[in-house]
DODO-18661 format. One record per residue (C-alpha): residue in three letters; x, y, z. Coordinates in steps of 0.2 Angstrom, whole numbers, plus 5000, padded with zeros to 4 digits. Last residue first. Layout:
<rs>
ALAXYZ...
</rs>
This chain:
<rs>
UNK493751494920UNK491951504929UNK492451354942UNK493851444949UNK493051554956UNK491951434967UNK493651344972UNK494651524976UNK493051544988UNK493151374995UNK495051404998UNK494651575007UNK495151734996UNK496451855000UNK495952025006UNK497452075018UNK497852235011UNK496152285012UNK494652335001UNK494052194988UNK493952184972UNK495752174970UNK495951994982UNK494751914970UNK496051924954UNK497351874966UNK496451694972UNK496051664954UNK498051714949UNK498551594962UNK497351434957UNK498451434940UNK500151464947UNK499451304956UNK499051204943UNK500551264933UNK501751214948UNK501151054950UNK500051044966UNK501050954981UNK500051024997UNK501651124999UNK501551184981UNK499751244982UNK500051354999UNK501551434989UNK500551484976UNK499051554987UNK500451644996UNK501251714981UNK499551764973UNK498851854989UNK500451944992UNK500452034973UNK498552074978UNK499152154993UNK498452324989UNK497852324971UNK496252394978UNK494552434968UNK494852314952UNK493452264943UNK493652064938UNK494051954921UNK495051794930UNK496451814922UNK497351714907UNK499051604911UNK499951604895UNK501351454896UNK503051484891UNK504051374878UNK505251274885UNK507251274888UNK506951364904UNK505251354912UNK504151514908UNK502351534916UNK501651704911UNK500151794919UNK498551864916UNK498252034906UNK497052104923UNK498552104933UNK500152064923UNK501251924934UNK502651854928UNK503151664935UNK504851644930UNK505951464933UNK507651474933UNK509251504924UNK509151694928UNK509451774911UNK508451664902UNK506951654913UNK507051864913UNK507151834893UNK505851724891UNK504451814904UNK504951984895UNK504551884878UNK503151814884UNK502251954892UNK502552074875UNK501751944865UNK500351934876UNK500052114874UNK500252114855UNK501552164848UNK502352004844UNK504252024840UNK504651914825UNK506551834822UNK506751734839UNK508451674843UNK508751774857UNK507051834866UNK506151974855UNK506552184861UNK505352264874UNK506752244885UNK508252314877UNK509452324890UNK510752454892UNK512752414890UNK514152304898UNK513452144891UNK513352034906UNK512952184918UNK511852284906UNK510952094904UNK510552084922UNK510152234928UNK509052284915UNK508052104915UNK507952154932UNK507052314932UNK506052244917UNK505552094927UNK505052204944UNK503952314935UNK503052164925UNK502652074942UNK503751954950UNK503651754954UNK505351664956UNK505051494957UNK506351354961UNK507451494968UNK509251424975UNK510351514962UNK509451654959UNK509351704976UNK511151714978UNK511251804960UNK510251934969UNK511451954982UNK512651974971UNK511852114960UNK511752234975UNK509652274981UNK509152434972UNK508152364958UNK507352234966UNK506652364979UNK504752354971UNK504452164979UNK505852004972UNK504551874977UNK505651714977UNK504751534980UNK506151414988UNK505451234985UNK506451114998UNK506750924991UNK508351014985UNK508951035003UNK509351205009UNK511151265012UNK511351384997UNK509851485007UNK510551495024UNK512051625022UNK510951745008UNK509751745022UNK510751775036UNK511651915027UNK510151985021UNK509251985035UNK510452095045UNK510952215032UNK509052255027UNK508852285010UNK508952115005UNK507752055017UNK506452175005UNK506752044992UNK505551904999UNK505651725000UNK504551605004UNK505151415008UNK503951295002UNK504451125013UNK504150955004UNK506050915008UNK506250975026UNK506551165034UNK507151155049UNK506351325055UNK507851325067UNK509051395057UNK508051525050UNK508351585068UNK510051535069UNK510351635056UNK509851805064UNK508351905061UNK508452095061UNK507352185050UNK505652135058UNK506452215074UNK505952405067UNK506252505050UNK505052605042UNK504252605027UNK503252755013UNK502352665001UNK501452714985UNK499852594980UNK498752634962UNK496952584965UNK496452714953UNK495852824967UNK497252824975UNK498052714988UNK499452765000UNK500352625009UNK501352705025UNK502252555030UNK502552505049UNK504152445059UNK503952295075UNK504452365092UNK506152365101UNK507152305112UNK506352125120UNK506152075104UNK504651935103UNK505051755105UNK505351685088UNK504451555077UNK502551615076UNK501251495070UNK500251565057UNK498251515062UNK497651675053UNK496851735068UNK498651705077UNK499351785064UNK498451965065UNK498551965084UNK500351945080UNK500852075070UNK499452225080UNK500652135097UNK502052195088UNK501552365082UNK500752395100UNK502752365107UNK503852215108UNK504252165092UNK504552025079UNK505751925071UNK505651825056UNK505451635053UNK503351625052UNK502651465051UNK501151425040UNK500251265039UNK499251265023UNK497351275020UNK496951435007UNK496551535021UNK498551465026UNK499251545012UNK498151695011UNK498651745028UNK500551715025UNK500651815012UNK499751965018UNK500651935037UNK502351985024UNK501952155023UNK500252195033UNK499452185050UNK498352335052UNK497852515055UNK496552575043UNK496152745034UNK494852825024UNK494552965012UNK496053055016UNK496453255014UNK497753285003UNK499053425006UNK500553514997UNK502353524998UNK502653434984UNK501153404972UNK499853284982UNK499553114976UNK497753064970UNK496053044977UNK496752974994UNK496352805002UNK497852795019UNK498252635025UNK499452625038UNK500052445037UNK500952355050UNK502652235048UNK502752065044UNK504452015036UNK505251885027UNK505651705029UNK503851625028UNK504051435029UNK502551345020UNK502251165028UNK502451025016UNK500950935014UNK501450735016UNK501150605001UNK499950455009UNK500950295008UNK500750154996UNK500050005000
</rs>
């Protein structure tokens, strides 16, 4: 009799910090003033991730640190809700940071962060996640612009088992995080799921730095002869050459244009939407990777779940928040219209 296949837990090595979210009909000129429309305190950064994994039925278990302070206790009020177990002990020095999210009227989000005990985990805390092959480890690039967490993290990574899926979402500061570091991530990432922002910043990096000169992203992949105009075509060949560059797996995300699913040495996949009305794109880029995650530890292939993730995302922007992602029944009921 053969024996039942294990979920794998997802490991969240980022951070969780708090929100203050601010709707606003549009950004103020310099100097001037904008009176907002609403506001909400709450849990956010990485607790975004993490809540839509474990809505959509994986064991979560946060690695980064925390604080002691209202901040800290907001963090971990929101997780224990969510079911999240908590690794670490609370700092004793220092409370957790918050992010100023600002959202307009055409659901566009601008943040303003702090810094706080989220930003200073130690190896021997990722250490004692004890990650095991069918493991989803979750991997953030804001740890790379905090000394700290970057250097545990870039020490811990290279020493995972294979069995252990890393998932890499680079966030908005890919293009200000040092070139080695990211090669670091490179290497160990099984997915790395960005939006089209974040692939043209590194597709930049990464071909000026092997050839020297700028990068022509809206330009074919090597060794095609036609560029495809078309949306979709510009997806693919962004998808192909950020999956070229960085030897691994690329899952673009586009919004309400879908998402594109490239493996090296294959052709990519379109993924289409889920057709929605957008009203807050606030944490809908956390609602896919965590919903993503979730669906590899339960041991979903990675189209599949890619598949269920942009669902999940697609219900989190209609809805007010950061943390709006979907439960599994919901994602399930969507899912049944595509």
């Amino acid at each position: 009799m053969t024996a039942p296949v294990r979920s794998g837990r997802v490991l969240h090595a980022g951070q969780a910090v708090v929100d203050v979210v601010l709707r606003i009909p549009g950004m103020p000129e310099p100097g001037g003033d904008v009176f907002a429309a609403a506001h909400r305190l709450v849990a956010g950064g990485g607790v975004n991730t993490m809540a839509a994994a474990a809505r959509d039925g994986a064991e979560v278990v946060y690695l980064g640190s925390h604080g002691t302070g209202p901040f800290g206790d907001l963090v971990r009020a929101a997780l224990a809700e969510e079911g999240v177990r908590v690794l670490a002990a609370p700092d004793p020095q220092q409370d957790t940071g918050f992010s100023v999210a600002l959202v307009d009227d055409s659901a566009e989000r601008t943040f303003v962060s702090t810094r706080g005990a989220e930003a200073e985990t130690p190896l021997a805390q990722l250490l004692a996640g004890a990650p095991v092959p069918g493991d989803v480890v979750c991997v953030s690039g804001y740890s790379l612009v905090h000394p700290v967490n970057r250097g545990s993290l870039l020490r811990w990574l290279p020493g995972l088992e294979g069995g252990v899926q890393v998932v890499v979402d680079p966030s908005p500061v890919i293009g200000e995080v040092d070139l080695e570091s990211v090669h670091v991530l490179l290497a160990r990432a099984d997915v790395w799921t960005t939006n089209e922002r974040e692939a043209r910043l590194l597709v930049d990096r990464l071909e000026g730095s092997a050839e020297g000169s700028p990068a022509r992203t809206e330009a074919a992949p090597a060794g095609s002869d036609v560029t495809d105009a078309s949306p979709d075509g510009d997806l693919l060949a962004l998808a192909s050459r950020l999956c070229a560059l960085a030897g691994a797996v690329v899952l673009l995300r586009a919004g309400a244009r879908g998402a594109v699913l490239a493996h090296p040495g294959r052709e990519p996949i379109v993924l289409p939407p889920l057709p929605v009305t957008a009203v807050d794109t606030n944490g809908a880029g956390d609602a896919h990777t965590g919903v993503l995650c979730a669906r590899l530890a339960a041991g979903e292939p990675l189209e599949d779940a890619a598949r269920r993730a942009g669902v999940a995302a697609a219900i989190a922007v209609t809805r007010h928040g950061p943390v709006t992602s979907p439960t599994a029944s919901e994602t399930d009921h969507a899912m049944q219209t595509l």
